[in-house]
N, CA, C and O atoms as CSV, one atom per row, in Angstrom:
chain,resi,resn,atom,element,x,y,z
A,1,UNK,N,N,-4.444,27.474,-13.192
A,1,UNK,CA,C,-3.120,27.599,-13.758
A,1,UNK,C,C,-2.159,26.808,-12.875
A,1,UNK,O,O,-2.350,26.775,-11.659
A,2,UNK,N,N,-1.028,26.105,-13.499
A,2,UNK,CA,C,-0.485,25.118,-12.602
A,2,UNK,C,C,0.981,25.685,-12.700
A,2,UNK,O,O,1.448,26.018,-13.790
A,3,UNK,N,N,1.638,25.775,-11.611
A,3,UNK,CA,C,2.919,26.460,-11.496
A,3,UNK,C,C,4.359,25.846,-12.304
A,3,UNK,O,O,5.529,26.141,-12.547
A,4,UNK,N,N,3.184,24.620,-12.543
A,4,UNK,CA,C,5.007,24.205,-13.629
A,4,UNK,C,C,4.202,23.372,-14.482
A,4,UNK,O,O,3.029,23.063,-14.276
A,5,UNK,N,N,5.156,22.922,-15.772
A,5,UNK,CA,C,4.275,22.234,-17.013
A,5,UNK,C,C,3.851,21.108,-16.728
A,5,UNK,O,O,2.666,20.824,-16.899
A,6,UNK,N,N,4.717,20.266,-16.249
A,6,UNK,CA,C,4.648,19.010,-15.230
A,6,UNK,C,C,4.736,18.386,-14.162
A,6,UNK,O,O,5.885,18.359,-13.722
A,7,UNK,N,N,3.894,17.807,-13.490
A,7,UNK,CA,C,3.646,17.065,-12.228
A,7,UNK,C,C,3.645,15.481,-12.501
A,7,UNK,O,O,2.829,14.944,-13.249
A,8,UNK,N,N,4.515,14.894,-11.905
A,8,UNK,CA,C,4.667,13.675,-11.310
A,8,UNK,C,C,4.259,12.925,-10.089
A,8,UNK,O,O,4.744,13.147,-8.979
A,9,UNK,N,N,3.161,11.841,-10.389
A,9,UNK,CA,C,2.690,11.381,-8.906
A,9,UNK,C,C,3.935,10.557,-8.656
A,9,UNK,O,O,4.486,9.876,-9.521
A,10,UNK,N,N,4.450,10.712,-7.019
A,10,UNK,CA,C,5.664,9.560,-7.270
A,10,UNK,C,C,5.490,8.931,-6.178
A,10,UNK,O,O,5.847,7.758,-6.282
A,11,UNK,N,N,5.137,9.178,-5.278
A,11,UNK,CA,C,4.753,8.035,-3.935
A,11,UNK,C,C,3.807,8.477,-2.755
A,11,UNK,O,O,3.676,9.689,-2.582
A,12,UNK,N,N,3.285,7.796,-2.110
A,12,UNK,CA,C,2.681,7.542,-1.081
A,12,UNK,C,C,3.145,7.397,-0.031
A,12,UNK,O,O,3.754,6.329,0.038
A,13,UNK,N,N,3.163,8.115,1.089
A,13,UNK,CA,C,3.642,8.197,2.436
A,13,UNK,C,C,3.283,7.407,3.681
A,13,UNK,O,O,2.862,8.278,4.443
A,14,UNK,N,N,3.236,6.613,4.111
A,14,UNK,CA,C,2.068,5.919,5.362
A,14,UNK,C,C,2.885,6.051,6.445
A,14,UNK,O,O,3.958,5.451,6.384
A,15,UNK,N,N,2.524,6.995,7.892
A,15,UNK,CA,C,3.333,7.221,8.678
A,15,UNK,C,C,2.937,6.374,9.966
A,15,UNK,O,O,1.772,6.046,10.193
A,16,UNK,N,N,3.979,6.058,10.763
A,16,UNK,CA,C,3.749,4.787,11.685
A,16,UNK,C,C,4.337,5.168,12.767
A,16,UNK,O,O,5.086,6.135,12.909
A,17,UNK,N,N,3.874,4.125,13.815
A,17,UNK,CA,C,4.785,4.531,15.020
A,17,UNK,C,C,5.655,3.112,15.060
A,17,UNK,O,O,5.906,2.772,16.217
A,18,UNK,N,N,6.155,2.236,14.058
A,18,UNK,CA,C,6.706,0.948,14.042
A,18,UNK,C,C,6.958,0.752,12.308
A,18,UNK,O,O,6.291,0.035,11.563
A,19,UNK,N,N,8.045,1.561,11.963
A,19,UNK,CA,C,8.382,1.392,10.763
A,19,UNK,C,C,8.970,-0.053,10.235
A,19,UNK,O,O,8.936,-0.304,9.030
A,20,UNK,N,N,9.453,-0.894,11.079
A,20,UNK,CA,C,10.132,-2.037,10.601
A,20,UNK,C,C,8.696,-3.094,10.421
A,20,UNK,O,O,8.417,-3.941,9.573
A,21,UNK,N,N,8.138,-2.710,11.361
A,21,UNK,CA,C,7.177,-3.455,10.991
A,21,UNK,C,C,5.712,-4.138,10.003
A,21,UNK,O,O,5.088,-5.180,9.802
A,22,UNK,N,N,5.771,-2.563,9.590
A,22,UNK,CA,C,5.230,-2.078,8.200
A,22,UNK,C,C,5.547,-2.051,7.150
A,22,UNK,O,O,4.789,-2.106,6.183
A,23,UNK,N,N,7.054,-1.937,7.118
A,23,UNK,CA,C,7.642,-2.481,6.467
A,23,UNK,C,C,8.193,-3.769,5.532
A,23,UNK,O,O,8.530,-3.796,4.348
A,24,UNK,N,N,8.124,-5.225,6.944
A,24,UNK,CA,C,7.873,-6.228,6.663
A,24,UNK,C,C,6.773,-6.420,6.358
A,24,UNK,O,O,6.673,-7.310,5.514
A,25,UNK,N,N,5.480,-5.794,6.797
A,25,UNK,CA,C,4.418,-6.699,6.126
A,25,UNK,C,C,4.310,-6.059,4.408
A,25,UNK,O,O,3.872,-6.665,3.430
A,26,UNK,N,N,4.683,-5.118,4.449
A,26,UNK,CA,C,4.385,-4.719,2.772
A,26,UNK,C,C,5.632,-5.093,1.741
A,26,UNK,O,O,5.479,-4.723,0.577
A,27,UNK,N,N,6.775,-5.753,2.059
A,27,UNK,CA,C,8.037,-6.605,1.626
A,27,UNK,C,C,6.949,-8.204,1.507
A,27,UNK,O,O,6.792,-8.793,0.438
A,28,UNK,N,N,6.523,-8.510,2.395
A,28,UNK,CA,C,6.321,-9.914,2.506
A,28,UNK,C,C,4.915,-9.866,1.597
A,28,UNK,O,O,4.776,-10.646,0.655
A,29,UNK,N,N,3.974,-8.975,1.922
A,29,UNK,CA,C,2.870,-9.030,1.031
A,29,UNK,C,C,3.128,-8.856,-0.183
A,29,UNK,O,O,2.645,-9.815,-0.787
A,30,UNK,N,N,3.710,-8.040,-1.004
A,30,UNK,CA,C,4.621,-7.544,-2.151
A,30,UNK,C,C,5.742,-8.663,-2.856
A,30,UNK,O,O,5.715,-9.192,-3.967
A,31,UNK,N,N,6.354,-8.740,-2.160
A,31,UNK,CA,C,7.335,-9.334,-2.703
A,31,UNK,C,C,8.638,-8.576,-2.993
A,31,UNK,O,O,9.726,-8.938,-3.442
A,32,UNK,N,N,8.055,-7.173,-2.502
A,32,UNK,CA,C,9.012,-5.917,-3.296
A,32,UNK,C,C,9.992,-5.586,-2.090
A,32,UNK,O,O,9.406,-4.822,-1.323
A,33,UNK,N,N,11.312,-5.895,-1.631
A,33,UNK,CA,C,12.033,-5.633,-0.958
A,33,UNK,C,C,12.189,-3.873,-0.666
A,33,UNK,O,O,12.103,-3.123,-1.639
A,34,UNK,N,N,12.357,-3.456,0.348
A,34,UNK,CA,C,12.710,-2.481,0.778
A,34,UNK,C,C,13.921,-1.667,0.855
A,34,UNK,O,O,14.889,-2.274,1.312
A,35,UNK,N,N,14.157,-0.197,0.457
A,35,UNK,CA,C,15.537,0.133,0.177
A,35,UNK,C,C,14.831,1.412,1.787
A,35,UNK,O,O,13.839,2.135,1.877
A,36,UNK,N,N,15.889,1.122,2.664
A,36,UNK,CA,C,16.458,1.838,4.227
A,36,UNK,C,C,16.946,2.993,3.979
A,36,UNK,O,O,18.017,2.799,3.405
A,37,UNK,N,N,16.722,4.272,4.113
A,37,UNK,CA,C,17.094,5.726,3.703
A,37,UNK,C,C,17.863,5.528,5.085
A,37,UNK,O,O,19.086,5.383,5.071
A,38,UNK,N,N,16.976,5.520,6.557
A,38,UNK,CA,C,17.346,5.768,8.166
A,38,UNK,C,C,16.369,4.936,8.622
A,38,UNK,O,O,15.272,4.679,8.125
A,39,UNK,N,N,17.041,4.418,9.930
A,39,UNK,CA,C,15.722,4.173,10.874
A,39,UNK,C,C,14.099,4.315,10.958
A,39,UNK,O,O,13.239,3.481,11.241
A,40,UNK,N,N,14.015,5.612,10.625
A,40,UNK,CA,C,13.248,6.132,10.465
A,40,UNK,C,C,12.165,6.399,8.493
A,40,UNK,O,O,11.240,7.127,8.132
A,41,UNK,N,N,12.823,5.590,7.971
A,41,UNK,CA,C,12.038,5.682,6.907
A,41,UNK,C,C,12.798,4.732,5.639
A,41,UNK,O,O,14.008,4.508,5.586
A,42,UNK,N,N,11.983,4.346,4.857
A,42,UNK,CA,C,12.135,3.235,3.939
A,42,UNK,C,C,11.049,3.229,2.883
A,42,UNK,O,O,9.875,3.505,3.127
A,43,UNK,N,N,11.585,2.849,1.532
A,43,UNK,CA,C,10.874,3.418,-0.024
A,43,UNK,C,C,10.411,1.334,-0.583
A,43,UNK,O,O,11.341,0.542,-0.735
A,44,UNK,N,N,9.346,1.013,-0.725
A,44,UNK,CA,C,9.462,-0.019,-1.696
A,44,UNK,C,C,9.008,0.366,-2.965
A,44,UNK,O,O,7.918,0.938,-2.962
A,45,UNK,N,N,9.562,0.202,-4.063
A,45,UNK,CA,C,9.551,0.889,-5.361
A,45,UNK,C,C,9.376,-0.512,-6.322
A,45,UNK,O,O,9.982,-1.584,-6.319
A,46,UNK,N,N,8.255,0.020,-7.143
A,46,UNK,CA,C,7.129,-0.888,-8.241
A,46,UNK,C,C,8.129,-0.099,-9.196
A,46,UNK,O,O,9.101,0.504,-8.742
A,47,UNK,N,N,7.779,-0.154,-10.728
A,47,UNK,CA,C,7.980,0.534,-11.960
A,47,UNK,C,C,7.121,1.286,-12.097
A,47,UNK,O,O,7.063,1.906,-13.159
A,48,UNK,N,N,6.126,1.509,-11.056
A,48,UNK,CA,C,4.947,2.358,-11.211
A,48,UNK,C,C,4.900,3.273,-10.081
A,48,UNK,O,O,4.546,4.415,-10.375
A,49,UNK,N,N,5.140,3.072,-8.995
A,49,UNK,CA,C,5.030,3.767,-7.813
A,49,UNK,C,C,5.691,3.689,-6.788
A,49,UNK,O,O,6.531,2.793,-6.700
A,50,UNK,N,N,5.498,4.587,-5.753
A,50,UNK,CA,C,6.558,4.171,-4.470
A,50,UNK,C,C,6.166,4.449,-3.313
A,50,UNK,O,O,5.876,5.606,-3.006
A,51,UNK,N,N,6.057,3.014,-2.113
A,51,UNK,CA,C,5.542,3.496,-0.788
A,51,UNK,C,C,6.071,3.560,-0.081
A,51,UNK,O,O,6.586,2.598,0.488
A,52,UNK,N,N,6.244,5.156,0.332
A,52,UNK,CA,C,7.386,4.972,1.630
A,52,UNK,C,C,6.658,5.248,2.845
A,52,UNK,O,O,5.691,5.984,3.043
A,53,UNK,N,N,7.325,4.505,3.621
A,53,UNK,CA,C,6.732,4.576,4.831
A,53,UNK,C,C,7.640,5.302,6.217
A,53,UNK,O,O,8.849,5.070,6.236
A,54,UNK,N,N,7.319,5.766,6.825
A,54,UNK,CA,C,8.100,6.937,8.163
A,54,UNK,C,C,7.582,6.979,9.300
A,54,UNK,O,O,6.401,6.918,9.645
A,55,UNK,N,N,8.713,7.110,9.995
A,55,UNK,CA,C,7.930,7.043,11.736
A,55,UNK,C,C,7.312,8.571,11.734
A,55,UNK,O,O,7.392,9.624,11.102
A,56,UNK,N,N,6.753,8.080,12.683
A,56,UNK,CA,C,6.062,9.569,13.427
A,56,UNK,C,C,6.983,10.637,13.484
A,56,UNK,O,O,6.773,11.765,13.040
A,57,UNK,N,N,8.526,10.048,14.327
A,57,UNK,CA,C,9.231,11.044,14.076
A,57,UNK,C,C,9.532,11.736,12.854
A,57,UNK,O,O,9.432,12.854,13.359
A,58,UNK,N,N,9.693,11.874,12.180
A,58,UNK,CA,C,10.120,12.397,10.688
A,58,UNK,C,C,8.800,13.676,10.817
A,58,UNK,O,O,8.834,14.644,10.058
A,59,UNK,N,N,7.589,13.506,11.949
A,59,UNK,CA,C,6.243,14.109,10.990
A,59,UNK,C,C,6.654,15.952,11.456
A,59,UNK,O,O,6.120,16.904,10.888
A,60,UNK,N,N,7.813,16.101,12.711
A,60,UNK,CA,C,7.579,17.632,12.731
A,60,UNK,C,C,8.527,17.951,11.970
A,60,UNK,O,O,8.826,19.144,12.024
A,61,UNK,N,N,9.099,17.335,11.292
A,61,UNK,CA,C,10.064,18.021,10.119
A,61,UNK,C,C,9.696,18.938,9.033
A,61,UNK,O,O,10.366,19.807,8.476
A,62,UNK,N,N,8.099,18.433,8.796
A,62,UNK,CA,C,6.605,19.127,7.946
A,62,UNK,C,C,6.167,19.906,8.547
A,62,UNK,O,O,6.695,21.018,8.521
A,63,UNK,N,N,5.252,19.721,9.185
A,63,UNK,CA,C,4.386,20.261,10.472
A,63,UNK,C,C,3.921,19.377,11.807
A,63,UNK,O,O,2.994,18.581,11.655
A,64,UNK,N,N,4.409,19.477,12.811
A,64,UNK,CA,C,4.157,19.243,13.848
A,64,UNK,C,C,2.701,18.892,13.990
A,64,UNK,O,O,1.811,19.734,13.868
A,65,UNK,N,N,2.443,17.366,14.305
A,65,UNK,CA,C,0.801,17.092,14.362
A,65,UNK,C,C,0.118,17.273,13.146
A,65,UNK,O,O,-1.102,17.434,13.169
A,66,UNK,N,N,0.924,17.266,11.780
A,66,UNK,CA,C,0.398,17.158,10.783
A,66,UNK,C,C,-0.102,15.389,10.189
A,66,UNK,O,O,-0.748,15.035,9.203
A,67,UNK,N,N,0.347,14.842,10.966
A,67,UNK,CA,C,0.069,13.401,10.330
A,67,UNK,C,C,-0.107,12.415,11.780
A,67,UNK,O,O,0.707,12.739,12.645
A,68,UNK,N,N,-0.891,11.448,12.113
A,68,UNK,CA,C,-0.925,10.890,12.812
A,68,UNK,C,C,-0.957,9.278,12.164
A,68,UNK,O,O,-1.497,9.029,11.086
A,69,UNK,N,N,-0.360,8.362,12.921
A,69,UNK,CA,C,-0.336,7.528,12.620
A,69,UNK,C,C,-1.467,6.788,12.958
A,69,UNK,O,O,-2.077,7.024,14.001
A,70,UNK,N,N,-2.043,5.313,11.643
A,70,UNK,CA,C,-3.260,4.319,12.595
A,70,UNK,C,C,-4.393,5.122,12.041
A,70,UNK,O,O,-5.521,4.639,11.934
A,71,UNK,N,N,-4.061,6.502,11.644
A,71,UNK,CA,C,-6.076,7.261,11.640
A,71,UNK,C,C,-6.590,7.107,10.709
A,71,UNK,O,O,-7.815,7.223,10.714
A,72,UNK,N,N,-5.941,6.794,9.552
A,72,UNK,CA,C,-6.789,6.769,8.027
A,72,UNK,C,C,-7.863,6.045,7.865
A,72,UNK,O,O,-7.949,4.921,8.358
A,73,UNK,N,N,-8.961,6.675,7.049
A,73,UNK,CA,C,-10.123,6.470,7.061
A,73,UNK,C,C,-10.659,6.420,5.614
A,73,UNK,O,O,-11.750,5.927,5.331
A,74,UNK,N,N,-9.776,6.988,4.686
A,74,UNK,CA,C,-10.372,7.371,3.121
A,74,UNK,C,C,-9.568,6.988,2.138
A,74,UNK,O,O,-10.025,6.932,0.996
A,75,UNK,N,N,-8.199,6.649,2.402
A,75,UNK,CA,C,-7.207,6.313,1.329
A,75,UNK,C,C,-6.845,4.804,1.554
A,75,UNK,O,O,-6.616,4.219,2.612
A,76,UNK,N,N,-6.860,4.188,-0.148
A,76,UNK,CA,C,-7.183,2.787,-0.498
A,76,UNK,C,C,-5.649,2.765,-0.615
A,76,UNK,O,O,-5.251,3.647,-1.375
A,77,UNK,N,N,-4.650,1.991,-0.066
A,77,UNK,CA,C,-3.331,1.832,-0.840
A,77,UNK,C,C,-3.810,0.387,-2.079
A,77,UNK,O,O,-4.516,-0.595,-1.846
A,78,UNK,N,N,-3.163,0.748,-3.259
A,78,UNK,CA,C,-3.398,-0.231,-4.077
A,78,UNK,C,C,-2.701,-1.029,-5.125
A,78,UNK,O,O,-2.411,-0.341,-6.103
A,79,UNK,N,N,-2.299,-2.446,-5.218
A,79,UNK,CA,C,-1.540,-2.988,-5.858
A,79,UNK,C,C,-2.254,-3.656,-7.057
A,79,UNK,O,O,-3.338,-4.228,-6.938
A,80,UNK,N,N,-1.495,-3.534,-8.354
A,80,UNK,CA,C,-1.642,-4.617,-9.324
A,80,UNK,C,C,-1.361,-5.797,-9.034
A,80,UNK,O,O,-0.414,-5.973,-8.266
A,81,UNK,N,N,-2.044,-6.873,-9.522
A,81,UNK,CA,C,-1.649,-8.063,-9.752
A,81,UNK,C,C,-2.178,-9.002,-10.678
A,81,UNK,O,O,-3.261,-8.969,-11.262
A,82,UNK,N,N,-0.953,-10.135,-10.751
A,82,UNK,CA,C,-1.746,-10.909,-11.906
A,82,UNK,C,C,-3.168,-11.256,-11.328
A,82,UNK,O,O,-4.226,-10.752,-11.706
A,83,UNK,N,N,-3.016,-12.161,-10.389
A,83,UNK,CA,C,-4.105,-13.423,-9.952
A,83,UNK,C,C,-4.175,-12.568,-8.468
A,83,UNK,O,O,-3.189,-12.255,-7.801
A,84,UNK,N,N,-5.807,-12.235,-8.081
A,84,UNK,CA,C,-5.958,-11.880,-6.933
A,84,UNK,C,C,-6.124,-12.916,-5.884
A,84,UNK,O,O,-5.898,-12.840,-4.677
A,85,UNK,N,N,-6.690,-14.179,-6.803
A,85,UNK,CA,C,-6.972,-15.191,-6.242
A,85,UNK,C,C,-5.753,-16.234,-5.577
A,85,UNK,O,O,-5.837,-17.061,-4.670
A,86,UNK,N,N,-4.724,-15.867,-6.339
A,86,UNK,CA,C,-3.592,-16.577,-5.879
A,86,UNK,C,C,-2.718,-15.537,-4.989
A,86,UNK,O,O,-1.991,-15.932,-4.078
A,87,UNK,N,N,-2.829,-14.470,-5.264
A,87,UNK,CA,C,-2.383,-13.428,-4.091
A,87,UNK,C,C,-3.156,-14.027,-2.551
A,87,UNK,O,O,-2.518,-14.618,-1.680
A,88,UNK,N,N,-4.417,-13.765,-2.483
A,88,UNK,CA,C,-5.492,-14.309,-1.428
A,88,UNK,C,C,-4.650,-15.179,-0.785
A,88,UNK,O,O,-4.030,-14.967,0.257
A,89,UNK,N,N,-4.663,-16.499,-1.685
A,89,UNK,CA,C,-4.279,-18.089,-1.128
A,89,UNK,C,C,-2.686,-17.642,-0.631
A,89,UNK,O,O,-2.531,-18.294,0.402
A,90,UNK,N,N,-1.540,-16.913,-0.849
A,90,UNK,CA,C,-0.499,-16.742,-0.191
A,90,UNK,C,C,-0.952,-15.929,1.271
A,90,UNK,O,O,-0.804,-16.465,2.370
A,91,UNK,N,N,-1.303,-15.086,1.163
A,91,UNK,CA,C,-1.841,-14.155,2.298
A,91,UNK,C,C,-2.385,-14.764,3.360
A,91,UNK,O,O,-2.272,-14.340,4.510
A,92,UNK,N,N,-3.122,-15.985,2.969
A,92,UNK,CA,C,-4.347,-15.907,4.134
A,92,UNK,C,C,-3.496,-16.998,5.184
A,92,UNK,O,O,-4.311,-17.615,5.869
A,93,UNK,N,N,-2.173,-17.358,5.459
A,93,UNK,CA,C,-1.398,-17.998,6.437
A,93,UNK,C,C,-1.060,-16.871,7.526
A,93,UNK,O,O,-0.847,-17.191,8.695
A,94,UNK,N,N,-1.019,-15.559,7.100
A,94,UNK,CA,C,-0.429,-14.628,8.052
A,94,UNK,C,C,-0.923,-13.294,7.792
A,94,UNK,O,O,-0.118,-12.432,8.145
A,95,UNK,N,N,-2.204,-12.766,7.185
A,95,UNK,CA,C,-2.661,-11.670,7.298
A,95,UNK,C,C,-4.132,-12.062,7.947
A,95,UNK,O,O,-4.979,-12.889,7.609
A,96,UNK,N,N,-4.062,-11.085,9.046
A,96,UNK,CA,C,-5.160,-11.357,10.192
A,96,UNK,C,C,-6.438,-10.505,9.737
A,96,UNK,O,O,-7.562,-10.939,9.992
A,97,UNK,N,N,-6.286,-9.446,9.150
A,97,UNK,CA,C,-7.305,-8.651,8.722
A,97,UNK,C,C,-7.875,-8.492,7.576
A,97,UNK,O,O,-7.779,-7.347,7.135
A,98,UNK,N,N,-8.534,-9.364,6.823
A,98,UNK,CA,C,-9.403,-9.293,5.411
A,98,UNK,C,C,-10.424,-8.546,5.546
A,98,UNK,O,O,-11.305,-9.098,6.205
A,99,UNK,N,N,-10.650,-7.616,5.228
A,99,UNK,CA,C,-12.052,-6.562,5.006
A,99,UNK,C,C,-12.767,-7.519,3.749
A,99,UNK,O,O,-13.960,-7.234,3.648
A,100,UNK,N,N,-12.471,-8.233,3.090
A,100,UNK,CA,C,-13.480,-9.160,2.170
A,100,UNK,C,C,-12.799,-10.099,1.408
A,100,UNK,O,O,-11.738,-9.588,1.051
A,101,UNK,N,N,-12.906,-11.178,1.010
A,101,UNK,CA,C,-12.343,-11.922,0.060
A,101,UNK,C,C,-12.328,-11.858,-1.253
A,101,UNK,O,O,-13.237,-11.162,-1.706
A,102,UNK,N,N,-11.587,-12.356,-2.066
A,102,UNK,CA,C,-11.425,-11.699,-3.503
A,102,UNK,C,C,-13.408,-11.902,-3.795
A,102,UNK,O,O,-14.342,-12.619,-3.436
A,103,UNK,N,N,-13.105,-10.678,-4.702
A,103,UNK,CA,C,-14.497,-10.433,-5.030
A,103,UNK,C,C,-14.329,-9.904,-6.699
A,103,UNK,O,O,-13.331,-9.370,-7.185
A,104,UNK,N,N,-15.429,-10.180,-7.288
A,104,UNK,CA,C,-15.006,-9.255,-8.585
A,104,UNK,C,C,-16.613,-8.435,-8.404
A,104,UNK,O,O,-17.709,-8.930,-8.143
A,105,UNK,N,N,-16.214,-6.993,-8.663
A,105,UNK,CA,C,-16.500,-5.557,-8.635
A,105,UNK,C,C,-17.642,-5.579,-9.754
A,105,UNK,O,O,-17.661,-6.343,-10.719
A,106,UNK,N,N,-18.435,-4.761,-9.499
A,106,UNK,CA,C,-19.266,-4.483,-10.964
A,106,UNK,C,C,-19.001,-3.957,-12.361
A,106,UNK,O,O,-19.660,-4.231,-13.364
A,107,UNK,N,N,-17.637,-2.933,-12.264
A,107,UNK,CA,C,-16.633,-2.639,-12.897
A,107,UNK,C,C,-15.749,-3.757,-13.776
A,107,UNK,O,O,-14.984,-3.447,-14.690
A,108,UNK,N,N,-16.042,-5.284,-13.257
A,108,UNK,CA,C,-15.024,-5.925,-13.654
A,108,UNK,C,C,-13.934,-6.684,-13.252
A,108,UNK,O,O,-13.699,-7.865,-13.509
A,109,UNK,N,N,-13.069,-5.617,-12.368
A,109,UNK,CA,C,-12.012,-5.988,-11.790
A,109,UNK,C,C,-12.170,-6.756,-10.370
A,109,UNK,O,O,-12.968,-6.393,-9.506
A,110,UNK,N,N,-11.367,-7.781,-10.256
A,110,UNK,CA,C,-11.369,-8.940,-9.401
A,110,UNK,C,C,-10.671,-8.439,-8.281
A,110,UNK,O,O,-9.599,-7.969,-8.663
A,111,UNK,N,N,-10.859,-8.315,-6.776
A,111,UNK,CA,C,-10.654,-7.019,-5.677
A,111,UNK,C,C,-10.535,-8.233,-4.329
A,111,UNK,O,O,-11.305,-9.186,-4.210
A,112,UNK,N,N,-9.318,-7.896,-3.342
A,112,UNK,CA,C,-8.919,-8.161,-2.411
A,112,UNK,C,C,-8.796,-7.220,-1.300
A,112,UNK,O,O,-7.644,-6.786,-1.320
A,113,UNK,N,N,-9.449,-6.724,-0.367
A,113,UNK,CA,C,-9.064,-5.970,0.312
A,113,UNK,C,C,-9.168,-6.366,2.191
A,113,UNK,O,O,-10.008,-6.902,2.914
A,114,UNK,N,N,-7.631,-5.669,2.412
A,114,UNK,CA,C,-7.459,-5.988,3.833
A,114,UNK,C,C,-7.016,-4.636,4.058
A,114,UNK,O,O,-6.931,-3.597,3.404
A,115,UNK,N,N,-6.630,-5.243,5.846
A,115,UNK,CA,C,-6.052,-3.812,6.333
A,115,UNK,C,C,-4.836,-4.505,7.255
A,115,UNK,O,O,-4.920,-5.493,7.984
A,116,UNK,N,N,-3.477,-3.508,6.927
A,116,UNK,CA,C,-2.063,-4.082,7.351
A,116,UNK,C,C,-1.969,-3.609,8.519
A,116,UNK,O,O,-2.748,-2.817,9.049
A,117,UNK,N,N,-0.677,-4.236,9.120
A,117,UNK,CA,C,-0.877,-3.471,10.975
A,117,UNK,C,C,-1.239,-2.298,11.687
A,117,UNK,O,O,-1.461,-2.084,12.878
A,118,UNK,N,N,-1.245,-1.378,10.362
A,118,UNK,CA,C,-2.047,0.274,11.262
A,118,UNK,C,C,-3.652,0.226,10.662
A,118,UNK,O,O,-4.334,1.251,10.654
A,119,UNK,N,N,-4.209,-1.169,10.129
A,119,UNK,CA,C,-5.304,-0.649,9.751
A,119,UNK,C,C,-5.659,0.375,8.729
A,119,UNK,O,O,-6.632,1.119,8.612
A,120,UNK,N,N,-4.622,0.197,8.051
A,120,UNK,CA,C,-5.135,1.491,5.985
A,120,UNK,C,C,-5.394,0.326,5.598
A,120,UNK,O,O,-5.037,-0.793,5.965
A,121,UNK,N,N,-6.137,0.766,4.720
A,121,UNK,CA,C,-6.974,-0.196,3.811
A,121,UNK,C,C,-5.994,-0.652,2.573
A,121,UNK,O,O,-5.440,0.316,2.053
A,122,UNK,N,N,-5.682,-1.857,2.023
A,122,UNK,CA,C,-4.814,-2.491,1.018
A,122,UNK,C,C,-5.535,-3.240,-0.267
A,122,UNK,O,O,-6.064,-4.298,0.073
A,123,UNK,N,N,-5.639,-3.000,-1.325
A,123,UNK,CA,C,-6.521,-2.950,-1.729
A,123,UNK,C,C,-5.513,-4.567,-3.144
A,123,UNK,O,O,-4.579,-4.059,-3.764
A,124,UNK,N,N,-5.692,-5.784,-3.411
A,124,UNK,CA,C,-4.632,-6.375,-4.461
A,124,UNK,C,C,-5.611,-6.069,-5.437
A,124,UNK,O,O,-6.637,-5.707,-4.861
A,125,UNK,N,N,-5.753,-6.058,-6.847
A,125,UNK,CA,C,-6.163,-6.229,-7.790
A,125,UNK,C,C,-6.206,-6.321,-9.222
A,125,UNK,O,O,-5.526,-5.555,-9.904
A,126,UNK,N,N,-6.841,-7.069,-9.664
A,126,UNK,CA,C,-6.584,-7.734,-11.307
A,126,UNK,C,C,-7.828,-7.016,-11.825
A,126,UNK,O,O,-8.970,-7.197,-11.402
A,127,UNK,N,N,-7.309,-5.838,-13.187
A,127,UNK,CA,C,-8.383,-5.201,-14.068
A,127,UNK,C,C,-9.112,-6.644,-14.380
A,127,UNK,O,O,-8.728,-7.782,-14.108
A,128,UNK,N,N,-10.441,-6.134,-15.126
A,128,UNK,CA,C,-11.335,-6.722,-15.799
A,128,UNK,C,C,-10.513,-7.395,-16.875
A,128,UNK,O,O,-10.338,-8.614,-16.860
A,129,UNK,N,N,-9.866,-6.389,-18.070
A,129,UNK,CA,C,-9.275,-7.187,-19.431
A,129,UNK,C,C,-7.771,-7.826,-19.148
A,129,UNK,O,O,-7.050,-8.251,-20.051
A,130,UNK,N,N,-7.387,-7.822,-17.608
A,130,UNK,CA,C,-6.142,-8.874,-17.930
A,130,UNK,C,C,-7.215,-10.100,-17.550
A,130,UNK,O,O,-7.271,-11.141,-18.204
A,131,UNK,N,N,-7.939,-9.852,-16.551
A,131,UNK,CA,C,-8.654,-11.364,-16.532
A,131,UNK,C,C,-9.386,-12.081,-17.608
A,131,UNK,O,O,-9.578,-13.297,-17.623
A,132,UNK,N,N,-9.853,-11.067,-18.680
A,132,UNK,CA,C,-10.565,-11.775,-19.784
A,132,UNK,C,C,-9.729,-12.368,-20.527
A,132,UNK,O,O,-10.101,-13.399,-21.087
A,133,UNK,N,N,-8.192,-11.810,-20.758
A,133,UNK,CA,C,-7.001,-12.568,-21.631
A,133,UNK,C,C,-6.810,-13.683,-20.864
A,133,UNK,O,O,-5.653,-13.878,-21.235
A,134,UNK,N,N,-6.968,-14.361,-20.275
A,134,UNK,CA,C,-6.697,-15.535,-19.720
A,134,UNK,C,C,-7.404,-16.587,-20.398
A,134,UNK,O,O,-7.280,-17.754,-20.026
């Protein structure tokens, strides 16, 4: 039983000990400029989703030692795009960490994945049927 009729996924949190810097790389990888709440935290907002990102400080406002920054191990952050392949070719002047080059998946979909200055995994990708409309 769910305590209200509706739930909204609305963003993703990635907590850092260098918010400006995480910042720029997911503005510059994106394209999606950043809107500044504080020092301490900043929203880039798709029509689909929203990643905000926060220093460490912000984390005992929750729970104290509830979040550490750098540790993630299981969560894919993940972007649409048209062309993964032309995403790739912008990227590869100034992103140091490619976990693989565009690849297309058995699923279909054509897959880029790196990891940004704390090391989470970033995942660009083009479904299977926008690539077949081409």
């Amino acid at each position: 039983m769910h305590a209200t009729a509706t739930t909204d996924f609305v963003s993703i949190r990635v907590i850092t000990d260098d918010v400006a810097r995480l910042v720029v790389f997911y503005e510059k990888a994106t394209g999606t400029p950043a809107t500044w709440a504080t020092e301490d935290f900043a929203e880039l907002r798709t029509p689909t989703a929203t990643l905000a990102i926060a220093s460490t400080r912000t984390v005992p406002l929750f729970a104290p030692g509830s979040a550490r920054p750098a540790a993630n191990h299981s969560v894919i952050i993940e972007f649409l795009v048209d062309d993964v392949d032309h995403v790739h070719n912008a990227l590869t002047s100034w992103v140091t960490d490619f976990v693989n080059e565009p690849t297309t998946m058995p699923w279909g979909n054509r897959s880029l994945l790196l990891r940004d200055p704390d090391g989470n995994l970033v995942n660009f990708f083009t479904p299977a049927a926008r690539r077949s409309a081409d």
